[in-house]
C-alpha positions as protocol buffer text, in pm:
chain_id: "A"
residue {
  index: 1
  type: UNK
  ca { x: -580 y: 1374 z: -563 }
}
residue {
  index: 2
  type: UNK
  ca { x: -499 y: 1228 z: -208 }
}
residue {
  index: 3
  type: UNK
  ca { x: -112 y: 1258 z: -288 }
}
residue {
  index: 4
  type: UNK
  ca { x: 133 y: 1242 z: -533 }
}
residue {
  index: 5
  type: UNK
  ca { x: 434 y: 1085 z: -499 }
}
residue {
  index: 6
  type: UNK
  ca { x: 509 y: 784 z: -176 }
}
residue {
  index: 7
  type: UNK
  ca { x: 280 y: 654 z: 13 }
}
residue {
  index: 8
  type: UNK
  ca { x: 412 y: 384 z: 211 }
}
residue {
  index: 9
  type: UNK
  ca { x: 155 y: 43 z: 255 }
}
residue {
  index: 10
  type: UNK
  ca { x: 339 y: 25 z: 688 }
}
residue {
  index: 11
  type: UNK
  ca { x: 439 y: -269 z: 836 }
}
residue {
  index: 12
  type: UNK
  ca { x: 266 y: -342 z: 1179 }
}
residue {
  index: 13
  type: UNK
  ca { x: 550 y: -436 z: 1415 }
}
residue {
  index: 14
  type: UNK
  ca { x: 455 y: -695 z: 1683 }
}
residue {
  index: 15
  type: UNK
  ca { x: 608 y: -780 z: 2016 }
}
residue {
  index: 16
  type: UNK
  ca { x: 672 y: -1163 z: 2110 }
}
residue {
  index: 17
  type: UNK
  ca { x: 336 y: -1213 z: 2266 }
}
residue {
  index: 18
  type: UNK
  ca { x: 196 y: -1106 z: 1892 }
}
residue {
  index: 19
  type: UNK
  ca { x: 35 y: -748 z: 2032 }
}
residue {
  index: 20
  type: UNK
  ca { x: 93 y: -473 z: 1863 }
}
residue {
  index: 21
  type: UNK
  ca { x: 428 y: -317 z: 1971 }
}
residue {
  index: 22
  type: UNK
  ca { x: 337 y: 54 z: 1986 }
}
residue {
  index: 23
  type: UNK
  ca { x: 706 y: 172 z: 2061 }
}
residue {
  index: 24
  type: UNK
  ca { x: 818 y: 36 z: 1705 }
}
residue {
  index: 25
  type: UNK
  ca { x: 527 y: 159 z: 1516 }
}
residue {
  index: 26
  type: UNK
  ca { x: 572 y: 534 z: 1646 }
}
residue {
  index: 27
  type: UNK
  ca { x: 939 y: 446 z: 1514 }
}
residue {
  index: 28
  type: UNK
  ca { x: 875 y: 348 z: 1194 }
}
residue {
  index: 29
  type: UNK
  ca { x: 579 y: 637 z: 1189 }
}
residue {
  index: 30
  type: UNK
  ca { x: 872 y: 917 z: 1269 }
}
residue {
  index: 31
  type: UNK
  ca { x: 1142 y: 719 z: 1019 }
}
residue {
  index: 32
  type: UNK
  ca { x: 854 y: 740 z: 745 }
}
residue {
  index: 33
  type: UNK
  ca { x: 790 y: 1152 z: 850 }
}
residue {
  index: 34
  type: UNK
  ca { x: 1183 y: 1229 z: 854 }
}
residue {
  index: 35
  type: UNK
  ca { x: 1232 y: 1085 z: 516 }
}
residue {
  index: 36
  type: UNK
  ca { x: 971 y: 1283 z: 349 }
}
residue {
  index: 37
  type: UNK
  ca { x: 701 y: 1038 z: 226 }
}
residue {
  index: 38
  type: UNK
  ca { x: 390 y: 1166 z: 94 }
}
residue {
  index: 39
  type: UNK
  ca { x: 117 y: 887 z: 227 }
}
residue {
  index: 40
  type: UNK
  ca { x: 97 y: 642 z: 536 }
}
residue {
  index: 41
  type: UNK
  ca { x: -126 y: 359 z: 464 }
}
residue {
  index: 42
  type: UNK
  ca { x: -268 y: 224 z: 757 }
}
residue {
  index: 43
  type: UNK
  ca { x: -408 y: -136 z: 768 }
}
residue {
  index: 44
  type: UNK
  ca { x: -361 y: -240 z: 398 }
}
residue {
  index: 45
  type: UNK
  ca { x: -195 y: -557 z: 263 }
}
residue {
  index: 46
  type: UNK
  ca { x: 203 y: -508 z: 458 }
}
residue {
  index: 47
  type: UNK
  ca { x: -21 y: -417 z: 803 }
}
residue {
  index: 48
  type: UNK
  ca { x: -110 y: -772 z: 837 }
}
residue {
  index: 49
  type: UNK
  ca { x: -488 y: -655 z: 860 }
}
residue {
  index: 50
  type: UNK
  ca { x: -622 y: -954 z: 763 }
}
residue {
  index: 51
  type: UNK
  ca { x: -517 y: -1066 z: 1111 }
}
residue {
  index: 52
  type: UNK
  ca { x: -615 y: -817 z: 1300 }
}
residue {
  index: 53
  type: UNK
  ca { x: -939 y: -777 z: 1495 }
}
residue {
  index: 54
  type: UNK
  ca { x: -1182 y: -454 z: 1449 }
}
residue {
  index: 55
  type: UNK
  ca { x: -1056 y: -277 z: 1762 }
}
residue {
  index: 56
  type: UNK
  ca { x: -717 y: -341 z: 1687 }
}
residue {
  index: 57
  type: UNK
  ca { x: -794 y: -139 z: 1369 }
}
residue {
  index: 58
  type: UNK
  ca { x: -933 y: 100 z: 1509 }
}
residue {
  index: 59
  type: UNK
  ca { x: -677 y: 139 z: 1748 }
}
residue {
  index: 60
  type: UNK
  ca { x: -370 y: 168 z: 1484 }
}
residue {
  index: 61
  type: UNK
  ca { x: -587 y: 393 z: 1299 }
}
residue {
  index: 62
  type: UNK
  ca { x: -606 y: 620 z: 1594 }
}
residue {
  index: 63
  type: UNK
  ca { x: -280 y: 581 z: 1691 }
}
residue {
  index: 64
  type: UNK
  ca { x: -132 y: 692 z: 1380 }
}
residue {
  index: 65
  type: UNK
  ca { x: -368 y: 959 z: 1338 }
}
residue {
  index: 66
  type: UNK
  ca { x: -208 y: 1123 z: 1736 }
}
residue {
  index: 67
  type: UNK
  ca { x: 157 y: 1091 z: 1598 }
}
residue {
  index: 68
  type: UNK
  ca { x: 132 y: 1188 z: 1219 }
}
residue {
  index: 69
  type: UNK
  ca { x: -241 y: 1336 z: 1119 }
}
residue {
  index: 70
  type: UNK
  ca { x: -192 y: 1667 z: 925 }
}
residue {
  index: 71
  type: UNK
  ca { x: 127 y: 1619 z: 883 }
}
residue {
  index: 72
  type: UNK
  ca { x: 64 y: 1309 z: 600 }
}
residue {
  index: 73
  type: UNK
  ca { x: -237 y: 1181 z: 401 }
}
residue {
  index: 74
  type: UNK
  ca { x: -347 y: 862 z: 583 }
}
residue {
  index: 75
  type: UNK
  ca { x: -520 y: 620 z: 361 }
}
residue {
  index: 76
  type: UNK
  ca { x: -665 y: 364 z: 592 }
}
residue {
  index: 77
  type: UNK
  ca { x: -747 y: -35 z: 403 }
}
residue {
  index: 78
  type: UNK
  ca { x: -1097 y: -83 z: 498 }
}
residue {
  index: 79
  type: UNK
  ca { x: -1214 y: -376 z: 225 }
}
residue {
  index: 80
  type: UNK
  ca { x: -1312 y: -739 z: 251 }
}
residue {
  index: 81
  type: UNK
  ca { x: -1450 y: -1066 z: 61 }
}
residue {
  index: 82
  type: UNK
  ca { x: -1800 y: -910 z: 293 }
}
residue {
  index: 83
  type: UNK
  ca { x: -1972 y: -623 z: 97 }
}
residue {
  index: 84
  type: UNK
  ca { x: -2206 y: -557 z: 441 }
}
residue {
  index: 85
  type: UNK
  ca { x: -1907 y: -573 z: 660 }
}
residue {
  index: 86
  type: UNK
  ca { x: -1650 y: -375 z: 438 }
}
residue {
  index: 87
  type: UNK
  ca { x: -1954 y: -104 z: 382 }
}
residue {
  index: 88
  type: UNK
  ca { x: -2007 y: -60 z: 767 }
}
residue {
  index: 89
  type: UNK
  ca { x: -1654 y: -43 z: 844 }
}
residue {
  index: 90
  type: UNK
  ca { x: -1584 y: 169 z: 596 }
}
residue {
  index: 91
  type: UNK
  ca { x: -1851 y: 457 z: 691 }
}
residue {
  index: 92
  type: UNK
  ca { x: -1741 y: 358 z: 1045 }
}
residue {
  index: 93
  type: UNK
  ca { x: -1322 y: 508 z: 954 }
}
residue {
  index: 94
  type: UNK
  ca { x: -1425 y: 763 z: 720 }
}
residue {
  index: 95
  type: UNK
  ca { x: -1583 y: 947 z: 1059 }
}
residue {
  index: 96
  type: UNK
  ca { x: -1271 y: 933 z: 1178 }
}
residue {
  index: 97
  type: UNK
  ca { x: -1124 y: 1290 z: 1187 }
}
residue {
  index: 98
  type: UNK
  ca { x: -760 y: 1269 z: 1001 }
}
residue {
  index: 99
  type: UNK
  ca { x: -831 y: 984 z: 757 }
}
residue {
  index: 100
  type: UNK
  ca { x: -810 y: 1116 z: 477 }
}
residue {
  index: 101
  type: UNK
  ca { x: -923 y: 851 z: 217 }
}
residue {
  index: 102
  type: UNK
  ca { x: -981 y: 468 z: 215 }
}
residue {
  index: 103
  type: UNK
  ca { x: -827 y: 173 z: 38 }
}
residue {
  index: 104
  type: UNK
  ca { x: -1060 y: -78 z: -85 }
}
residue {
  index: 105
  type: UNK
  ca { x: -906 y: -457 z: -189 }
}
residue {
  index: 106
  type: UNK
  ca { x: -1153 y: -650 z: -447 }
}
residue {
  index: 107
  type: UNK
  ca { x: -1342 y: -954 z: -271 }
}
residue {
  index: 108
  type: UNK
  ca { x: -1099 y: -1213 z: -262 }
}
residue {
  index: 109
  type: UNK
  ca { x: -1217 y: -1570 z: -228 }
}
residue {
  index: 110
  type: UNK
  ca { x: -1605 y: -1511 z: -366 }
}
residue {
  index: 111
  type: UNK
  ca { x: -1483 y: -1426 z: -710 }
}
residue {
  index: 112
  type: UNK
  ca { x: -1734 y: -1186 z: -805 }
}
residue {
  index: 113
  type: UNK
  ca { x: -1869 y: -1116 z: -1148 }
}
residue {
  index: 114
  type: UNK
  ca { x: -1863 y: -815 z: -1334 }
}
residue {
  index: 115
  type: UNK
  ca { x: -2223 y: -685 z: -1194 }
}
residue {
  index: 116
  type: UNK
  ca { x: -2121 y: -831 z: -819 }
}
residue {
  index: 117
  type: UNK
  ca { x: -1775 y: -629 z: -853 }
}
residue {
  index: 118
  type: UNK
  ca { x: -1944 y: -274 z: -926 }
}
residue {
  index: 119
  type: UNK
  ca { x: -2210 y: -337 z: -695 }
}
residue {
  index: 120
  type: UNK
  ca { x: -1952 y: -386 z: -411 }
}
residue {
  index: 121
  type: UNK
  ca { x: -1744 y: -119 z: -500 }
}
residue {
  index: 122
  type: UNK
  ca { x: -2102 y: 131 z: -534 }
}
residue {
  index: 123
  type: UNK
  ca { x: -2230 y: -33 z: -182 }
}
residue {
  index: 124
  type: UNK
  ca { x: -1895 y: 50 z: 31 }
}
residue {
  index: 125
  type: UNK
  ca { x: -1875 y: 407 z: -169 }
}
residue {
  index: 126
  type: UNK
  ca { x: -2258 y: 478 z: -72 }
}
residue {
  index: 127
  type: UNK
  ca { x: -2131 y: 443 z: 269 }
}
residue {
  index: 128
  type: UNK
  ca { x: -1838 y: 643 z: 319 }
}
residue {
  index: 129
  type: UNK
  ca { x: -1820 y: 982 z: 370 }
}
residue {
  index: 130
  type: UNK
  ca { x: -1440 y: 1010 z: 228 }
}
residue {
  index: 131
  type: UNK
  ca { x: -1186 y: 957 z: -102 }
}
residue {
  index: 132
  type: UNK
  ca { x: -1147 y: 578 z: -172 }
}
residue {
  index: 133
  type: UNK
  ca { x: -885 y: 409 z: -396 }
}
residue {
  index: 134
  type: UNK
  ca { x: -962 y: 65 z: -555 }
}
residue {
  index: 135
  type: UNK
  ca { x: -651 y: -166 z: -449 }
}
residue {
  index: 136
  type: UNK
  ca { x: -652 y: -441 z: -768 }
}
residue {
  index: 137
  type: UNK
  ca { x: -448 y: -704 z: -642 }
}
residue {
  index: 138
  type: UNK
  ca { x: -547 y: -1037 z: -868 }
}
residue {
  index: 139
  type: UNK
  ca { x: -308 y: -1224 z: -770 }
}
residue {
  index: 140
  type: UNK
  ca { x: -339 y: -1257 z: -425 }
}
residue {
  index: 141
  type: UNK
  ca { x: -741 y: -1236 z: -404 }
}
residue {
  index: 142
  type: UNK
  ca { x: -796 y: -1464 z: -752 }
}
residue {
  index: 143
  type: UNK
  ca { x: -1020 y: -1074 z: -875 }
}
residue {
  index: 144
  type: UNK
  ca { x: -980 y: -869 z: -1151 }
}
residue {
  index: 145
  type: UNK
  ca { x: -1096 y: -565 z: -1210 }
}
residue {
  index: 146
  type: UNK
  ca { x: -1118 y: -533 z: -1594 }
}
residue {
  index: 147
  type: UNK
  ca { x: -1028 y: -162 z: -1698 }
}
residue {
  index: 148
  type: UNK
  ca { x: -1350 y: -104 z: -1878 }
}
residue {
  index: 149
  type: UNK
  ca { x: -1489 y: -186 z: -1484 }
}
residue {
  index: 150
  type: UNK
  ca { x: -1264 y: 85 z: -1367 }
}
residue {
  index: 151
  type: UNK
  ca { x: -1346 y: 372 z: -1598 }
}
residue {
  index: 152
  type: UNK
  ca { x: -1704 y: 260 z: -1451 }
}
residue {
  index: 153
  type: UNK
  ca { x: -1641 y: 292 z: -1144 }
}
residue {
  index: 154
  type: UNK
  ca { x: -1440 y: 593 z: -1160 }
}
residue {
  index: 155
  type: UNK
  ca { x: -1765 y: 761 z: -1268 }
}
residue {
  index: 156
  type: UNK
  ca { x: -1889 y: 745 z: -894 }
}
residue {
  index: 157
  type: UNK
  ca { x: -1822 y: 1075 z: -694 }
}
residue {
  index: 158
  type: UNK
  ca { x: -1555 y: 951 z: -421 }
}
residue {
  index: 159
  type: UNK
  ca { x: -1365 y: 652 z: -577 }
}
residue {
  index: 160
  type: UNK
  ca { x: -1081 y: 856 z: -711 }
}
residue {
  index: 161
  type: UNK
  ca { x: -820 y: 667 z: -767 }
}
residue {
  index: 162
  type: UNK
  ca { x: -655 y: 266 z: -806 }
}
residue {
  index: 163
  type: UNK
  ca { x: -348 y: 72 z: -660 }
}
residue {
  index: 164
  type: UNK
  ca { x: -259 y: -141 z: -1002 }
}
residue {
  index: 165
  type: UNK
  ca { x: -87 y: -406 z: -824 }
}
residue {
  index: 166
  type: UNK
  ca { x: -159 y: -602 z: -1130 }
}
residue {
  index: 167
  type: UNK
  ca { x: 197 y: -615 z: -1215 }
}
residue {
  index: 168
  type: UNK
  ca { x: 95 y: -542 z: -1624 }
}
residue {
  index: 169
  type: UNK
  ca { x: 150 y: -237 z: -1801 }
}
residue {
  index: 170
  type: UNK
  ca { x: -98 y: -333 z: -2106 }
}
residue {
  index: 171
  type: UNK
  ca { x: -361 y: -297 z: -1796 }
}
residue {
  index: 172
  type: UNK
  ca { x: -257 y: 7 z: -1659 }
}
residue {
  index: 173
  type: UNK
  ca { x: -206 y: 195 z: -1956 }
}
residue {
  index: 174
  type: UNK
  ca { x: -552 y: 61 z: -2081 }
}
residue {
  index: 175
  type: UNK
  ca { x: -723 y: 201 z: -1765 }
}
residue {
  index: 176
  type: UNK
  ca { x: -510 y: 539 z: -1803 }
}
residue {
  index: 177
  type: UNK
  ca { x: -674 y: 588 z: -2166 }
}
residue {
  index: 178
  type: UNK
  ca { x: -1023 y: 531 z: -2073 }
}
residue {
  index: 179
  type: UNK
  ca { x: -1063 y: 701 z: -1729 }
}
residue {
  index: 180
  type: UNK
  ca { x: -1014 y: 1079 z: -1630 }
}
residue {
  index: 181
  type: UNK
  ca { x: -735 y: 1275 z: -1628 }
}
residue {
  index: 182
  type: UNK
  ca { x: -794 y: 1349 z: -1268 }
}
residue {
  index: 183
  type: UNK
  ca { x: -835 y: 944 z: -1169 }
}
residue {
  index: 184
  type: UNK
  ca { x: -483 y: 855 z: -1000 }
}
residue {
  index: 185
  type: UNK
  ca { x: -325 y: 541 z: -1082 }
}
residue {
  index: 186
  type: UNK
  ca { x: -99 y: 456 z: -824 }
}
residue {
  index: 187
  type: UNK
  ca { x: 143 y: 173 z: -869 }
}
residue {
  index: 188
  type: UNK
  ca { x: 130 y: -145 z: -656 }
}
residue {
  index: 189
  type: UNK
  ca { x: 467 y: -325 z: -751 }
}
residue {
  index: 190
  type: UNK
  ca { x: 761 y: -154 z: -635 }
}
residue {
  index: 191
  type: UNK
  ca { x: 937 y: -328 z: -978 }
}
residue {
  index: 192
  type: UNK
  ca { x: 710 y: -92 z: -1160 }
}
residue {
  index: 193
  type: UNK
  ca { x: 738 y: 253 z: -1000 }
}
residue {
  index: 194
  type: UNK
  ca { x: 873 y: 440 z: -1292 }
}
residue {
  index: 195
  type: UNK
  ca { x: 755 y: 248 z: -1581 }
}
residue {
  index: 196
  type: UNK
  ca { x: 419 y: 288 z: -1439 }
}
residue {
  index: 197
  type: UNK
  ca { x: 492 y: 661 z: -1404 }
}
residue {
  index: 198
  type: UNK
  ca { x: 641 y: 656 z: -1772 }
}
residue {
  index: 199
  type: UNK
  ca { x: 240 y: 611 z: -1861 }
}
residue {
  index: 200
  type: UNK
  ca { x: 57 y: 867 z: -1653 }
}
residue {
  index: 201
  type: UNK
  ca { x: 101 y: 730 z: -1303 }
}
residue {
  index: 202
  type: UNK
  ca { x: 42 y: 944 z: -970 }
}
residue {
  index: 203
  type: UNK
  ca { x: 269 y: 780 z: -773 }
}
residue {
  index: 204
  type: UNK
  ca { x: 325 y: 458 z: -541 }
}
residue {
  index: 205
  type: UNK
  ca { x: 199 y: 262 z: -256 }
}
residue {
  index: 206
  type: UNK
  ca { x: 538 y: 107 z: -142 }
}
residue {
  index: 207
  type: UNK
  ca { x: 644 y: -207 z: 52 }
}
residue {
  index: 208
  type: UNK
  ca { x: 990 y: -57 z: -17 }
}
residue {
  index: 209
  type: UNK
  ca { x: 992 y: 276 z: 128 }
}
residue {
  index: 210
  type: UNK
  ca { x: 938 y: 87 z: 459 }
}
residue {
  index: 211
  type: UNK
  ca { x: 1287 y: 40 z: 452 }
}
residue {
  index: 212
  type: UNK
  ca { x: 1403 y: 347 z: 197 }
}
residue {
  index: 213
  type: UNK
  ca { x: 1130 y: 587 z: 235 }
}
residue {
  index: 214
  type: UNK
  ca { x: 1428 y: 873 z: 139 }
}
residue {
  index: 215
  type: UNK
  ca { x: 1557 y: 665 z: -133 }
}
residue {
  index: 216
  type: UNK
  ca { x: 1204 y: 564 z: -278 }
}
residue {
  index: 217
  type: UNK
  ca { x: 1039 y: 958 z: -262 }
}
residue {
  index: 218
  type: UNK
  ca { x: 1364 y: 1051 z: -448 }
}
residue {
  index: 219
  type: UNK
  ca { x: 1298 y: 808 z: -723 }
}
residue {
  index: 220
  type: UNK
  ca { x: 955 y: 871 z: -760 }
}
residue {
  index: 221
  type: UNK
  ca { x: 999 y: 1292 z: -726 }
}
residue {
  index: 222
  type: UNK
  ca { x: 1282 y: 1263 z: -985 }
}
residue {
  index: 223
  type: UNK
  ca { x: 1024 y: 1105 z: -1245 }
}
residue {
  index: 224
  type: UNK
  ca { x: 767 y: 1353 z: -1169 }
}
residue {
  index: 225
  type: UNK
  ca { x: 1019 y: 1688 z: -1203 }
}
residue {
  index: 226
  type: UNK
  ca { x: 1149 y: 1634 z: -1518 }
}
residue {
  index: 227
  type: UNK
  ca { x: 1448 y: 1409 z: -1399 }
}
residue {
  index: 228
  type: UNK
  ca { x: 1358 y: 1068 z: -1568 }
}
residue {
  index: 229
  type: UNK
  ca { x: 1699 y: 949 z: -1701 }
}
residue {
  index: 230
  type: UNK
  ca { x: 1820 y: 945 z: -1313 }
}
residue {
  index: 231
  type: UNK
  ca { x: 1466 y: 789 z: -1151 }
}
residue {
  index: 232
  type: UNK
  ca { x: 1527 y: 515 z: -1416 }
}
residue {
  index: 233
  type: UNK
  ca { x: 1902 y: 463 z: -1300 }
}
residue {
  index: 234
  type: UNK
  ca { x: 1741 y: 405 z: -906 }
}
residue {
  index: 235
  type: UNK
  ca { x: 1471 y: 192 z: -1033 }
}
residue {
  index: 236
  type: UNK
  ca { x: 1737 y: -36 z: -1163 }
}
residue {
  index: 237
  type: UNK
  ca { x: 1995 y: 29 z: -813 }
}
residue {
  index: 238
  type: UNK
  ca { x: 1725 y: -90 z: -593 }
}
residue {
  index: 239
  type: UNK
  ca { x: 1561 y: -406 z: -785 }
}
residue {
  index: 240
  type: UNK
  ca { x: 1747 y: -650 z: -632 }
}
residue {
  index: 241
  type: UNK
  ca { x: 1647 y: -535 z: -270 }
}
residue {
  index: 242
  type: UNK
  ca { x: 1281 y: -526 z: -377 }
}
residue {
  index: 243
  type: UNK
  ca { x: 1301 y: -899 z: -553 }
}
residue {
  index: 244
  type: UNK
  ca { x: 1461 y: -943 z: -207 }
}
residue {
  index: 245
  type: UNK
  ca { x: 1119 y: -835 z: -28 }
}
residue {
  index: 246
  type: UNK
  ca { x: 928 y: -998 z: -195 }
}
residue {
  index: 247
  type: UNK
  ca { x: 1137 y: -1375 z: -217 }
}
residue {
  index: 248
  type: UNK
  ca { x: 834 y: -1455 z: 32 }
}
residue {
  index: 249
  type: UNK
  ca { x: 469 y: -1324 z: 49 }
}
residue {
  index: 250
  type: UNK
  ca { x: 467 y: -1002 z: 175 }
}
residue {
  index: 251
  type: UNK
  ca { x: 486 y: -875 z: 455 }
}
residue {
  index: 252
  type: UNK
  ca { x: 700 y: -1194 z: 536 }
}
residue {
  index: 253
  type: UNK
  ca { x: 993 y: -1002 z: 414 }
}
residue {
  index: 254
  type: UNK
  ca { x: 1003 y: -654 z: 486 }
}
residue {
  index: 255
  type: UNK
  ca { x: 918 y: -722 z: 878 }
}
residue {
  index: 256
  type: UNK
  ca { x: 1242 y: -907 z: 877 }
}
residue {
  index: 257
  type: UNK
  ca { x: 1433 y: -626 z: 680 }
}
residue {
  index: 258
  type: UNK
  ca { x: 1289 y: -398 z: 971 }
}
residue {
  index: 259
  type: UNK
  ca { x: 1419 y: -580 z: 1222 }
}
residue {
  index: 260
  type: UNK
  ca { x: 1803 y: -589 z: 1026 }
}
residue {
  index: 261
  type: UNK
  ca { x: 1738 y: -235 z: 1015 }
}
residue {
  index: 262
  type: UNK
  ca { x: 1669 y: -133 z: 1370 }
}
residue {
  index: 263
  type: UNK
  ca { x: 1303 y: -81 z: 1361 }
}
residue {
  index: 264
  type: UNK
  ca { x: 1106 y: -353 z: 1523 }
}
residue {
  index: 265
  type: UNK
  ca { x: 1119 y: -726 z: 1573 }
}
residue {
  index: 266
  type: UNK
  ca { x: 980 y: -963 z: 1292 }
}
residue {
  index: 267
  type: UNK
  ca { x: 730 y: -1133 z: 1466 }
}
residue {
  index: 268
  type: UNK
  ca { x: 419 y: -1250 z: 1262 }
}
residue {
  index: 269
  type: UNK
  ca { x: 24 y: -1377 z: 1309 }
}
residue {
  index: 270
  type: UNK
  ca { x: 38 y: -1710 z: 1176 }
}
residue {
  index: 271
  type: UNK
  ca { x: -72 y: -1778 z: 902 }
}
residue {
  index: 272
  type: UNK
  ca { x: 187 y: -1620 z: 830 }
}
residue {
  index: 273
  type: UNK
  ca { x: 565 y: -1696 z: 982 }
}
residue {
  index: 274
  type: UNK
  ca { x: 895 y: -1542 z: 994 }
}
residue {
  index: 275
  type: UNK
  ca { x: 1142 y: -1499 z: 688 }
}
residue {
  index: 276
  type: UNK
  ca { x: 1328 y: -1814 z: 622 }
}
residue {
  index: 277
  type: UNK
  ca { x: 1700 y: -1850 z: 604 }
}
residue {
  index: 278
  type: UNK
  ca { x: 1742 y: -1760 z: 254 }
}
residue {
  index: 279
  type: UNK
  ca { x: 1531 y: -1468 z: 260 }
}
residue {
  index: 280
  type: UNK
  ca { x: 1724 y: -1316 z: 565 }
}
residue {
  index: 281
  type: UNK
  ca { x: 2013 y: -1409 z: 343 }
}
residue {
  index: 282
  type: UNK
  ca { x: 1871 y: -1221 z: 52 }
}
residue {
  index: 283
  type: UNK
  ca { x: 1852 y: -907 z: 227 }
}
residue {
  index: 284
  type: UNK
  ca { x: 2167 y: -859 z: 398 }
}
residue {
  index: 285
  type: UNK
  ca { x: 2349 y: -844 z: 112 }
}
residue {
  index: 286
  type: UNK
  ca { x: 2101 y: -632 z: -45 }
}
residue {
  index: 287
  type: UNK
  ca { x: 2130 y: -410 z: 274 }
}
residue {
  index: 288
  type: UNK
  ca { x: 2519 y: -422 z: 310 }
}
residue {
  index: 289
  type: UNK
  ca { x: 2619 y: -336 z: -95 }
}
residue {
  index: 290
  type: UNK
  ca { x: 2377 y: -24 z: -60 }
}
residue {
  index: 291
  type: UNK
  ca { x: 2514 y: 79 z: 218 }
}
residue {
  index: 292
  type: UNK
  ca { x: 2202 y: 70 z: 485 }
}
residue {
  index: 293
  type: UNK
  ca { x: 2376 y: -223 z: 662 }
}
């Protein structure tokens, strides 16, 4: 298993002129080691990746590897709507010494069938040398993975493991009974940490623990010791600040909750554009009743 517990899906801070802003990142890298997470995905969803050119990848990857490698898992987002492209890139990061595993989106936009699904999945694994974790996120690439598709998939040697970001429990605990016990399931939805835990879950990849990476591990780590009366208690503190981060697509939100917070600015690659009023709204209050603000 890659890791149990946290892992958190980072933000990629920008400066004004939309570059990368290197000083906040190594910030929000040492925030994220301090607090005890147990994962730093690099390039996923929250990253803005889908905005980033290859080098700039590459770069981050790198980057992160110097400050943090050994010291955290690093699960690196290396999918795409192009099997040929997503392959190549893939083999290309799992060389990378200090990546430790790979997190593969389904095709969004080509809406694959069932056959074009595994074969994409069994192309990009063919090429990569490391761990990868399916990321099944229908409703922002129109995909589904059906869990019959899953326990499939989870047959091949290095795909060990999926982000549910389906937001259902029927689905997760339908992939939990017909995959192996060893096959992480790894929540998606911050909403669903510890119900998805409740039925065999590993763990999360959070847009949350961005913000309360300390708060978050305890949550999860409290469900997984034997403490699930007082995990269920935070689940229920903190959903108003995650309905708050996600009023907005992410990573719309939680790049302006960084900058409340002291981290980096909240500047964004259009398409994408910075929190509106409300939002900002949202989050304050969030911020200031628990106490961060």
């Amino acid at each position: 298993m890659i890791f149990k517990g946290v892992a958190t899906a980072l933000a990629t801070p920008l400066k004004e002129d939309l570059t990368i802003d290197y000083e906040a990142y190594e910030k929000l890298l040492a925030y994220q080691v301090e607090n005890k997470v147990d994962g730093l995905v690099v390039c996923g969803t929250t990253a803005e990746a889908a905005a980033m050119d290859k080098k700039e990848k590459l770069d981050l990857i790198n980057f992160t590897i110097e400050k943090v490698g050994g010291r955290l898992p690093i699960i690196v987002g290396t999918g795409s709507n192009n099997t040929k492209e997503a392959a190549e890139f893939s083999k290309e990061v799992s060389e990378i010494d200090g990546v430790d595993a790979l997190l593969v989106v389904t095709p969004y936009y080509n809406k694959a069938n069932r056959e074009g699904l595994y074969r994409h999945f069994a192309s990009i694994a063919e090429k990569s040398t490391k761990p990868i974790i399916l990321y099944n996120v229908p409703s922002r690439t129109g995909v589904n993975i059906d869990p019959e598709l899953v326990a499939e998939l989870s047959k091949i040697e290095n795909i060990v493991g999926i982000k549910d970001a389906t937001g259902d429990l029927h689905y997760t605990i339908k992939v939990k009974s017909l995959v192996d016990e060893d096959f992480a399931i790894y929540s998606g939805n911050d909403d669903l940490m510890v119900p998805l835990l409740s039925v065999g879950g590993s763990g999360v990849i959070s847009v949350l623990s961005n913000i309360l990476p300390k708060e978050t591990s305890e949550m999860v780590h409290d469900y997984l010791e034997g403490c699930e009366k007082e995990a269920g208690i935070s689940q229920v503190k903190y959903i108003n600040l995650i309905e708050a981060l996600f009023n907005e697509v992410n990573p719309v939100p939680v790049k302006e909750a960084l900058r409340l917070i002291g981290i980096s600015d909240n500047y964004m690659r259009l398409p994408l554009s910075p929190a509106s009023s409300e939002t900002t709204g949202l989050l304050e209050d969030e911020l200031k009743k628990l106490g961060v603000l």
